[in-house]
N, C-alpha and C positions, 0 to 999 in steps of 0.2 A: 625515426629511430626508435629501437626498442632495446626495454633492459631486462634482465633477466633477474633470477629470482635471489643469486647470490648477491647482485650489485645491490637490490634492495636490502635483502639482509642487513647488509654490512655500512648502509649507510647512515648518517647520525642524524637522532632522534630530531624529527620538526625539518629536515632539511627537505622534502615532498612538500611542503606545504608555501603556496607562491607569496601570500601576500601579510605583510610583515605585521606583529601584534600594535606597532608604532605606530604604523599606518592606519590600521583601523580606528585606532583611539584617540588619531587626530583627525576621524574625517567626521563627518556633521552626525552620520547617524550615530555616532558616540554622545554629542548632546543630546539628540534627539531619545537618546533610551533615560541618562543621566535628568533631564525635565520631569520626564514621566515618571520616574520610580518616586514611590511614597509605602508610608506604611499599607495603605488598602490597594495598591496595585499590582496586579502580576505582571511580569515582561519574561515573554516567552520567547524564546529564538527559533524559530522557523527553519529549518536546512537549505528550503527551498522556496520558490516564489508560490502562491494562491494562484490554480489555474482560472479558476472559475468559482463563483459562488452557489450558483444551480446546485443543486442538491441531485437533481433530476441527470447531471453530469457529471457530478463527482465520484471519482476512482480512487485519485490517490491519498488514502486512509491519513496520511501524516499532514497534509495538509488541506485538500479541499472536502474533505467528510469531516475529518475535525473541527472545520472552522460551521462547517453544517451543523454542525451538536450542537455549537453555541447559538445561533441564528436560530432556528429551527425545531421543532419537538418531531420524535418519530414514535409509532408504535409502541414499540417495548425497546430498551437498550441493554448491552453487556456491562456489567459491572465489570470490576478490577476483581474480584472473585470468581470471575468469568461464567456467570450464571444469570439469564436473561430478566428482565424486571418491566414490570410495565411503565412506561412513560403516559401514551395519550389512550392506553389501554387497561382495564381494570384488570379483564382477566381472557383469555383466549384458550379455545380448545379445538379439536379435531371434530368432524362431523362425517364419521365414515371414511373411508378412502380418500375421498374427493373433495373435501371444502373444510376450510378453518372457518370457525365463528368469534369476532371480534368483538367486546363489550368495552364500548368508549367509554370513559370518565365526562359524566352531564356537565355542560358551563363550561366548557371551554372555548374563546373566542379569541378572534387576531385581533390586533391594540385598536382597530377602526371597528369592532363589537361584531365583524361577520361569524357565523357558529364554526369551531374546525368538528364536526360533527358530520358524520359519515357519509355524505352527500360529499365532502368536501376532502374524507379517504377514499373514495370510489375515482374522482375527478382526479386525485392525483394517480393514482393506481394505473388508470387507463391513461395518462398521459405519456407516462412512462411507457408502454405496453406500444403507444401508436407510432405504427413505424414514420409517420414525419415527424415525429419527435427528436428521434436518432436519436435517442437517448443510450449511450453507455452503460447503463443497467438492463437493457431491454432484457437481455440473454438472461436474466436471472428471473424473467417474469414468463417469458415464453409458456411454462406449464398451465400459468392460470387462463379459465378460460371466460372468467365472469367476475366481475363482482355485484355485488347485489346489496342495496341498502334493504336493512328490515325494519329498521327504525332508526330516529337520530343517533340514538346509542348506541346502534348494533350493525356491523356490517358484516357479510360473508363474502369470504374468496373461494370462488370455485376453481376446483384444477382440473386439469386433465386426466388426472389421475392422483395418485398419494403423490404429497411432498411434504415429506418430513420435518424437513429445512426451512420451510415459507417463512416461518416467526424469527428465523437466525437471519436469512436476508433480507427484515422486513426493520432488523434493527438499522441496517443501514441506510432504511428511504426514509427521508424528510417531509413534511406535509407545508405546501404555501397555501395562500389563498387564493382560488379562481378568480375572485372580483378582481384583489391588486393586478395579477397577472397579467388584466385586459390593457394596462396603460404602463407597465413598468417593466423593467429588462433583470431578470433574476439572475443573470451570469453578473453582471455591478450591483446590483442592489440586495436589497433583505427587507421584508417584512415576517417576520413569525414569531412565533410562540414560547421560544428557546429563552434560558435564562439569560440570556445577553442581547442589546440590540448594536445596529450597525453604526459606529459613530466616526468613523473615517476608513478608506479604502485607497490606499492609494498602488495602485499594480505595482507588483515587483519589489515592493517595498515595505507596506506595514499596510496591520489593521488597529485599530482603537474600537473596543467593545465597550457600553455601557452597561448598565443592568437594566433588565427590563422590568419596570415596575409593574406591569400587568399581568409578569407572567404567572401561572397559577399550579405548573408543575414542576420545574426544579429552578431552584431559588440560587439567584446569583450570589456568590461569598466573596467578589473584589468590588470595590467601586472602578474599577478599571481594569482590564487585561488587554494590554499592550502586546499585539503579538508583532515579530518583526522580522524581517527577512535578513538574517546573517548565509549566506551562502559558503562561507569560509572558516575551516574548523578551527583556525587558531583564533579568530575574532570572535568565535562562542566561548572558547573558553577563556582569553581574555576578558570578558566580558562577565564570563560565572566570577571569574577571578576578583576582578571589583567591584562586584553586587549591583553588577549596572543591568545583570539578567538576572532571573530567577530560575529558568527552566532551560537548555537547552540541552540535544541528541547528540548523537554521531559525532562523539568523540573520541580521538586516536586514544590508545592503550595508553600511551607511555602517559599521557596529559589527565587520564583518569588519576594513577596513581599520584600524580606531582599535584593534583586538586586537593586530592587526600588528607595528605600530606602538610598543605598549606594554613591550613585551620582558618581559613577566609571562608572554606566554603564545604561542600559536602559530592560526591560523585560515588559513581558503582556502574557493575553491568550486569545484565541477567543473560540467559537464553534466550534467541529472537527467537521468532516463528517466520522472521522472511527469508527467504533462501534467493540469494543470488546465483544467476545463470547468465548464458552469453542465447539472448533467444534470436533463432534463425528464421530467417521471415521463407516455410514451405513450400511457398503457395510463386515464389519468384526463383530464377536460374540464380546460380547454379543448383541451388539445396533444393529447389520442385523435385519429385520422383525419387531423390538418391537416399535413399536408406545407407548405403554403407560410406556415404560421403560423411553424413551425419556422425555416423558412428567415427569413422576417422576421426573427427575433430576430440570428439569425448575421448579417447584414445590418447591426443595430444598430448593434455593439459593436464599438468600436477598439478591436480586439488589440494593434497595433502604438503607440496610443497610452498603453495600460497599459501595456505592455513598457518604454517609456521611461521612464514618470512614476514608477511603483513599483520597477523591477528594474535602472535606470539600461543599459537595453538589454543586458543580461545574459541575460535569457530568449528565446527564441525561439518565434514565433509560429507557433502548430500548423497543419497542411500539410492542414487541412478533415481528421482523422483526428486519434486518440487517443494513437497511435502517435510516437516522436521515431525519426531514423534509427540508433538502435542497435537495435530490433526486426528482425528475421529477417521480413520479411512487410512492410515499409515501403513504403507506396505512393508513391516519388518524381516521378511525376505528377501529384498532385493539389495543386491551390493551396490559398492559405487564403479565406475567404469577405470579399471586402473589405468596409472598412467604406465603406457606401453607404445613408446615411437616407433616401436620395429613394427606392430599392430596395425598401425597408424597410417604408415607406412604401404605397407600390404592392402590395408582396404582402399586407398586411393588409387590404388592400380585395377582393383579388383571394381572400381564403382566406375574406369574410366576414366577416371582425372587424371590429365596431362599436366604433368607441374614444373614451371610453378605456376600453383592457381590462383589468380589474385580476386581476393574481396576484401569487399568495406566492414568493415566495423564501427558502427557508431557507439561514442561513450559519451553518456547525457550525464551532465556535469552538475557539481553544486545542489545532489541528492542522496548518491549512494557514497558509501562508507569506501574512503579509498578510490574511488571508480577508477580516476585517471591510472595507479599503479595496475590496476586488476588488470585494466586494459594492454597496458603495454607487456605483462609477463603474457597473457593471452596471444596478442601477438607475435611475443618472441617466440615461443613455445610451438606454435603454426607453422610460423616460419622455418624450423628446422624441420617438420616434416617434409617443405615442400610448399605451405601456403600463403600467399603473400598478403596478410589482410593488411590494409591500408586504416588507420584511427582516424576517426573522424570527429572530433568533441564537440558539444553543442554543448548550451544551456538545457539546462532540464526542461525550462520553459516550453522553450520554442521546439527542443524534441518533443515533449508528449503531444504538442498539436501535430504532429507528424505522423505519431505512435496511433493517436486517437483517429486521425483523419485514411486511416487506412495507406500508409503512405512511407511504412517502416523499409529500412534500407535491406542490406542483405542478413545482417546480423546486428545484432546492439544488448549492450551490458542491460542487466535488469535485474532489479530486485520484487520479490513477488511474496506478497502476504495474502492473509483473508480474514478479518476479524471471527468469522464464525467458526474458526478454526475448526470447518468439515471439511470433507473429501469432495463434497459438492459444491460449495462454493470456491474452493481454489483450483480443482481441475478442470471448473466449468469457464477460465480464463483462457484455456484451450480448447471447447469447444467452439465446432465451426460454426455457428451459428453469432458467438460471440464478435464484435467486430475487429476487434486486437488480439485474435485467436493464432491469425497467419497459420495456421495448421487444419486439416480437412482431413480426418480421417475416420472411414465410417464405424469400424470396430473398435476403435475408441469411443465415439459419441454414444455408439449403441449400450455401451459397458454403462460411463454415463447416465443414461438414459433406463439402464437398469438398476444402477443404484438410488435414482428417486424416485422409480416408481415402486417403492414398497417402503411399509414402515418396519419391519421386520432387520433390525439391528445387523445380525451375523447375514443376512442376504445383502443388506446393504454394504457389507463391508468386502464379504466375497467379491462383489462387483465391483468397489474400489482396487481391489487386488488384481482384477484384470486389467483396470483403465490405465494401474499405474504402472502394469508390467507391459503393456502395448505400450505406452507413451516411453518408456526405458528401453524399447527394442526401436521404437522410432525415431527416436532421441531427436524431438523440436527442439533441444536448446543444448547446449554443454549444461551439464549438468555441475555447478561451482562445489557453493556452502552455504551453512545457515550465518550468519554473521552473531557475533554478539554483537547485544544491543546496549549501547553505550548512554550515559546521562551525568548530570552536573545541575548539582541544585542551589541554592544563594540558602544563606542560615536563616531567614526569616522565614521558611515554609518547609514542610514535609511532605513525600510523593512517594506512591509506591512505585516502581515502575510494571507495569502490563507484561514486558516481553515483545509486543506488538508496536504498531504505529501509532495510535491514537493519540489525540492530546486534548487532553479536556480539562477546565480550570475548575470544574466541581471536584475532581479528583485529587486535587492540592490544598493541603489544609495549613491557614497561620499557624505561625506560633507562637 
């Protein structure tokens, strides 16, 4: 069954949401956050489960790269000023076209005294890079064609050519140790360098972080952060409500306000940078070849009437691109795809399609903001032109190993960020080359392809302009909205929020 976008309108605040504040706050993981909290502890709520600990496989920024930054030192990282800073780096520059030169900070070593010194960034670099790796990052390393130590202090990455970008997707690789590596399984475990170590994991459920007293570049500020798996928005914000959390996301609108309000606790929203879309896997029947099937669907779907109904005009409807304009590559000439069913209509005769057409739609659950409702106005909305997508809900969990495993269905909701907030790092999640790309198309990659091969700002940007006006004529995905991004903080701490996914406890300061 599907509902449409006035049933939602009209329906009373918290009645979408299944599972009841009573319920949460009687079941175990209510004591289990209530033991934990103390004056020096953080208790962060999680939206979603920790896929993986690997650093070397971590994608999704809100959870398994976050929990990275704590475990882990990388490179250089993004402040909350959004301006890059060295971590295991002093200082870094360009060497010509083709190669960055890295200058490591001397003395740095994992807690068992091996050196993380540039023997030990080349190791990790190339493990990444080796296709039996399957490493999920690979497609962002693809340019480099070398690395080269030049001294314990000093590494150089060789590219293919200019890439401008290397230091912004370099904030997001983590460095382990080779030795531990030889006897230990880094998707459950942690050994590194990061201000925090690993002091309980238990999947699906929660992490418990120590401080790592050996670390030597950013210094742990809790005796404890408690990060925990709430799947269910009313139990975060229940939970902000009693100060049994301190930090949780992806909070409905109406529960921002009514936080506010309460003087228990503190909440707000910014601008995201993720833009949700419905991405259509290209590369499988029906969507393989149909350009104007594609466009049909965009055609469907009132973006501007979910924006109202769900986000109380908070979100902002995507500009036919993936991209919001905090992206370096932002095409602000492209519209959005109106909503037009007579349109809609017409291109599914004109692509072929015999209707009604029926596809899957998978909505991975217990991540993105609303999913389940996104999902069903999507549906409805198909439906009258003619398309019968069938919902399919999963855990987030268990979708992304499907998402990641090359293994996506016909279509599926998705929310898409990219810390480096370039045009390069977030349209290179639709190159083919990348493995959760589902799209192959060569004058896209080639555009791509020309915007990192130069450091030259307005060329590079030109070339975003083409990728993103080919990618808005091919339409891989419905193009949604950017959502706001939602948050609820406990009175014992202060947070700015980013706009983006991240979550990091050096960023949260007592009070």
């Amino acid at each position: 069954m599907v509902t449409t976008i006035s049933k939602l309108a009209g329906a009373a605040p918290g009645s979408w949401r299944s599972l009841t504040v009573a319920a949460w706050l009687g079941a175990s993981l209510a004591g289990a956050l209530a033991s934990s909290a103390s004056a020096e502890t953080l208790t962060i709520a999680l939206s979603s489960t920790v896929n993986t600990l690997d650093p070397t496989q971590a994608q999704v920024v809100g959870t398994d790269v976050s929990v990275a930054a704590h475990l882990y030192s990388p490179l250089v990282a993004r402040g909350p000023d959004g301006k890059l800073y060295g971590v295991l780096a002093e200082s870094w520059q360009p060497e010509g076209d083709a190669a960055w030169l890295f200058n490591l900070k001397p003395g740095v070593t994992f807690p068992g005294g091996e050196p993380l010194d540039a023997e030990a960034v080349k190791w990790n670099i190339d493990r990444i890079r080796n296709p039996e790796t399957k490493s999920r990052n690979r497609a962002w390393f693809d340019p480099v064609s070398e690395v080269e130590v030049v001294s314990p202090t000093q590494v150089r990455i060789k590219t293919k050519g200019p890439y401008p970008t290397l230091p912004d997707q370099l904030s997001m690789i983590f460095f382990l140790s080779p030795e531990w590596m030889k006897t230990h399984n880094p998707a459950t475990e942690a050994y590194g360098t990061g201000p925090y170590t690993l002091k309980q994991f238990v999947a699906g459920d929660r992490l418990i972080l120590a401080p790592n007293d050996k670390a030597v570049l950013e210094k742990p500020t809790f005796d404890e952060v408690s990060m925990r798996v709430v799947p269910e928005a009313s139990a975060r914000v229940a939970g902000i409500l009693a100060g049994e959390l301190d930090l949780a996301f992806d909070l409905p609108l109406e529960d921002v306000e009514r936080i506010k309000k309460s003087g228990r606790a503190d909440a707000g929203w910014v601008p995201s940078s993720r833009s949700m879309v419905v991405r259509m896997n290209t590369l499988k029947a029906p969507l393989a070849g149909n350009t104007k099937l594609r466009q049909a669907l965009n055609y469907a779907v009132d973006k501007e009437g979910m924006v109202e109904a769900l986000l109380g005009g908070l979100g902002t409807v995507s500009q036919c691109q993936i991209m919001t304009p905090a992206y370096f590559g932002f095409n602000k000439d492209l519209k959005p795809y109106p909503y037009d069913p007579a349109k809609a209509k017409q291109l599914l005769k004109e692509a072929g399609v015999t209707t009604p057409l029926k596809i899957d739609l998978e909505v991975p659950l217990n991540r993105y903001f609303m999913a389940s409702e996104i999902g069903q106005i999507v549906a409805g909305q198909l439906q009258d032109v003619g398309v019968e997508a069938t919902i399919k809900e999963m855990d987030f969990g268990a979708w992304v190993k499907t998402y990641a495993g090359r293994d996506m269905g016909q279509m599926a909701l998705l929310g898409q960020a990219w810390p480096t907030l370039d045009a390069d790092g977030m349209l290179s999640l639709y190159a083919a080359a990348n493995p959760t790309a589902y799209f192959d198309d060569k004058p896209f990659d080639e555009a791509l392809k020309a915007g990192r091969g130069t450091t030259d700002p307005a060329k590079r940007l030109e070339a975003y302009k083409t990728a993103t006006a080919r990618m808005c004529e091919e339409a891989p995905v419905i193009f949604l909205f950017a959502q706001p991004f939602t948050y609820g903080t406990s009175k014992k701490i202060t947070w700015k929020a980013r706009g983006g996914d991240w979550v990091r406890a050096t960023d949260v300061v007592k009070k």
